[in-house]
N, C-alpha and C positions, 0 to 999 in steps of 0.2 A: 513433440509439440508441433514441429512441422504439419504430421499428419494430422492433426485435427484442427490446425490453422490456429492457433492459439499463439496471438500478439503477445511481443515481450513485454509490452506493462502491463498483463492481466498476470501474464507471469512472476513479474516483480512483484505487483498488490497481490497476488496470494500467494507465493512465498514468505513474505513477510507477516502478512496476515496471521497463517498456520505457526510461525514460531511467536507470535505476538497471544493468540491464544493460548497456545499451549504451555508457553513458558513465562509471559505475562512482562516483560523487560521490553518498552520500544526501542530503546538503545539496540539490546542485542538483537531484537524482529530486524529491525534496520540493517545492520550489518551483517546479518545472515541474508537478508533478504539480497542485499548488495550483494554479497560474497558470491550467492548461486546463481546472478542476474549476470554479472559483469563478464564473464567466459562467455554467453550466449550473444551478446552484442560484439565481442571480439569475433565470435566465430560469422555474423551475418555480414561483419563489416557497418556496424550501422553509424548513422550520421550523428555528429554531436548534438541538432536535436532532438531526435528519436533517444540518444542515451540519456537529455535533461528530461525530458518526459519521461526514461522510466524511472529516474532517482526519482523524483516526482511521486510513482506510481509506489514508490516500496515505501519512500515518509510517510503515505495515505495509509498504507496498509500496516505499516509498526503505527500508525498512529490510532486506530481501529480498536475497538474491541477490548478498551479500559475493563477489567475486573478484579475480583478482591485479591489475584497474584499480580495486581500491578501496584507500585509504590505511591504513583498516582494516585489510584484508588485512594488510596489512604489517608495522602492529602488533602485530598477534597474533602473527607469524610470529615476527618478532624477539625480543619482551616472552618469549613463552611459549618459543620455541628449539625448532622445530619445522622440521619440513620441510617446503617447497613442497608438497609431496604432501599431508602429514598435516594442514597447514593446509587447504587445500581438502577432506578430509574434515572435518576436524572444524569449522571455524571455519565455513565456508560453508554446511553441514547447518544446525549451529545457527542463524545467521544467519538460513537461507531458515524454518527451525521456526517463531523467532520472529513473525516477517512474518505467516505464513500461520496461526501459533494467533490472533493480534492479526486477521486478516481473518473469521477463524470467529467470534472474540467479538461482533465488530464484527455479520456477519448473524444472529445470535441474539438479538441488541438492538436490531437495526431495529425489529423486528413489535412487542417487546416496548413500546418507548420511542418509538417512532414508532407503533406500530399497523396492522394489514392483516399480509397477505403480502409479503416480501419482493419477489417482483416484481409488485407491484401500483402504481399510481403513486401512493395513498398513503403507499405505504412509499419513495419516493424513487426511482418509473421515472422518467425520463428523457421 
């Protein structure tokens, strides 16, 4: 991560991300996402805003990417009386919206609250 400069909360939101997809549980995307983030912030020495922004960045990314292995999914489907279809449009759009507005707040408030460039390694490279 160092060598291609890739900030820890790109790394937090796609950590999470990838186990949010694949295994459809925000809960668990989360706290895997935590689990594989929180070593790399021990090892930068980073500051405790740079770690609240990347918890931040891993909630956006377990939060992402609602589909029919999510439980959610389901309640939506059911609660609101939709259809498979109409749920994956609308419920999963939103879903991925929220995530990804929650990831952009997130890089707009590194530089700001951390300071530097976003990919600079005072802004939380890796």
């Amino acid at each position: 991560m160092k060598d291609i400069g890739m900030p820890v909360v790109i790394f937090g939101f796609l950590a999470s991300s990838v186990i949010r997809i694949s295994q459809g549980s925000g809960t668990v995307a989360m706290v895997t996402g935590a689990t594989l983030t929180a070593p790399i912030l021990e090892t930068m020495d980073a500051s405790p805003s740079l770690a609240a922004l990347t918890v931040i960045a891993v909630a956006c990314g377990g939060t992402a990417w609602s589909r029919v292995n999510d439980s959610g999914f389901w309640m939506a489907n059911r609660y609101l009386g939709m259809s498979v279809a109409d749920t994956l449009k609308v419920w999963t759009t939103m879903k991925t919206l929220v995530g990804l507005t929650g990831l952009g707040v997130v890089l707009i408030l590194v530089p700001i609250v951390v300071g530097g460039r976003v990919l600079s390694p005072v802004a939380g490279c890796c």
